[in-house]
ZAKOL-962386 format. One record per residue (C-alpha): residue number from 1; x, y, z; residue in one letter. Coordinates in steps of 0.5 Angstrom, whole numbers. Each point is the difference from the previous one (the first is absolute). Layout:
N
r tikol: NUM&c1: X&c2: Y&c3: Z&lumlum: a
...
//
This chain:
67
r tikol: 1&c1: 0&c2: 0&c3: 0&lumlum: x
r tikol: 2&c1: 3&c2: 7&c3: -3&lumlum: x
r tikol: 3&c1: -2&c2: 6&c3: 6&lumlum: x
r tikol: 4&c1: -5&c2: 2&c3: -5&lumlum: x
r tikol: 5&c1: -4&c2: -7&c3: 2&lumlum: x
r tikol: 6&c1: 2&c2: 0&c3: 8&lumlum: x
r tikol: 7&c1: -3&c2: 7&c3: 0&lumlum: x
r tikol: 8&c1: -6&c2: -1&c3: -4&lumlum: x
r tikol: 9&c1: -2&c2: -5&c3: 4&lumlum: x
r tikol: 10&c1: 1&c2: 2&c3: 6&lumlum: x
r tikol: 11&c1: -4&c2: 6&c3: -2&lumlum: x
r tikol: 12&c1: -6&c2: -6&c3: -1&lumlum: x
r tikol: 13&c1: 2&c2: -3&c3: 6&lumlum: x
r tikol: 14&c1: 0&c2: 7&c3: 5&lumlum: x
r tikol: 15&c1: -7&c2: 1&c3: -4&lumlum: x
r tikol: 16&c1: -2&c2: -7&c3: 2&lumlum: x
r tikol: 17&c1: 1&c2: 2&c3: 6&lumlum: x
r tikol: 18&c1: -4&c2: 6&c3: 2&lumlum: x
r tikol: 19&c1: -7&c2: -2&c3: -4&lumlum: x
r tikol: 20&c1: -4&c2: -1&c3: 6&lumlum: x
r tikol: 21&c1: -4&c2: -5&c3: -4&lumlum: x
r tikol: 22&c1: 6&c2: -4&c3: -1&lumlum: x
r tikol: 23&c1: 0&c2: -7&c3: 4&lumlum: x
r tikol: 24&c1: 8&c2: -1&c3: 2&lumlum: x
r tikol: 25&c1: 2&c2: -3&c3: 6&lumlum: x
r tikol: 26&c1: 5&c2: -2&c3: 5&lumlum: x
r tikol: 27&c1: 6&c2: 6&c3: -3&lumlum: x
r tikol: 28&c1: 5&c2: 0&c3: 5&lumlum: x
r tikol: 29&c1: 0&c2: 8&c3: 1&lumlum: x
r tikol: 30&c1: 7&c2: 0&c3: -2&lumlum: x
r tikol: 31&c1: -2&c2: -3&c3: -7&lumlum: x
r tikol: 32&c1: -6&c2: 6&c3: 0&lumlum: x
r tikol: 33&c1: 5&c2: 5&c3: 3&lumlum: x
r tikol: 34&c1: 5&c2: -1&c3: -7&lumlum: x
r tikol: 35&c1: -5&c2: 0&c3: -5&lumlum: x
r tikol: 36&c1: -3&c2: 6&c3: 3&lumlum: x
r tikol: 37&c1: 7&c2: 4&c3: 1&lumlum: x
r tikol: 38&c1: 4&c2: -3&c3: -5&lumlum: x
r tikol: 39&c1: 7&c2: 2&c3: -2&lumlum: x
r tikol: 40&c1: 2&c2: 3&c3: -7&lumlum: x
r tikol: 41&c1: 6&c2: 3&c3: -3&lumlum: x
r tikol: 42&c1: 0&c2: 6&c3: -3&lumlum: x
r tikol: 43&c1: -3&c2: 0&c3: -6&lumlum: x
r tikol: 44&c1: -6&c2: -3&c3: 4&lumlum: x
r tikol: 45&c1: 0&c2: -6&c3: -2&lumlum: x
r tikol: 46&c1: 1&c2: -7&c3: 5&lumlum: x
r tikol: 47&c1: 5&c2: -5&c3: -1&lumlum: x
r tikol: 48&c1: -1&c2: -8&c3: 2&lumlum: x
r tikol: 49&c1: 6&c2: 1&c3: 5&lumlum: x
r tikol: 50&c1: -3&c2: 4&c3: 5&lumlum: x
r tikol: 51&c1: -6&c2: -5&c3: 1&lumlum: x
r tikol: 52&c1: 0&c2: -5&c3: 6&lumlum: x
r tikol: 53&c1: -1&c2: -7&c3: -3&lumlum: x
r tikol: 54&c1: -7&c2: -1&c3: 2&lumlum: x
r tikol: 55&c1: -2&c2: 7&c3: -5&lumlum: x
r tikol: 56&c1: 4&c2: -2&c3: -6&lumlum: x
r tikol: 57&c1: -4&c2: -7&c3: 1&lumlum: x
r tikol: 58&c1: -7&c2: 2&c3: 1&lumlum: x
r tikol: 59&c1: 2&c2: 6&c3: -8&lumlum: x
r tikol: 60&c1: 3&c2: -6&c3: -3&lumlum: x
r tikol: 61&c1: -7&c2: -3&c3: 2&lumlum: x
r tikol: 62&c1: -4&c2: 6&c3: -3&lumlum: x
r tikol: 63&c1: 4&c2: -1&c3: -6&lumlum: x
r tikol: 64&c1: -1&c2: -6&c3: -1&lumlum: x
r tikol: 65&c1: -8&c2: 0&c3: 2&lumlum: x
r tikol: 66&c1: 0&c2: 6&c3: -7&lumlum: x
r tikol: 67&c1: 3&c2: -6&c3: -5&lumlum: x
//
């Protein structure tokens, strides 16, 4: 994944996130917290590397549900 999908997708998944009529359970809060205030570099844009494990397996996941 380019830093133009991690970003997109974590944009979809921070969406997710706050619908209030979504139905997403059990996210550890430090999974909630990453997705809400992700780290960017300067040209905005949010690189694989800086995600925990957990999140880069739960965009891959998105990524792959889009197929």
């Amino acid at each position: 994944m380019d830093k133009y999908q991690v970003t997109e997708r974590m944009k979809m998944l921070k969406r997710m996130l706050e619908d209030p009529e979504a139905e997403i359970f059990d996210v550890p809060s430090e999974v909630y917290k990453e997705v809400l205030n992700p780290t960017f570099d300067n040209d905005g844009f949010i690189h694989k590397y800086y995600l925990t494990d957990i999140v880069k397996d739960v965009i891959e996941a998105l990524i792959e549900k889009g197929k």
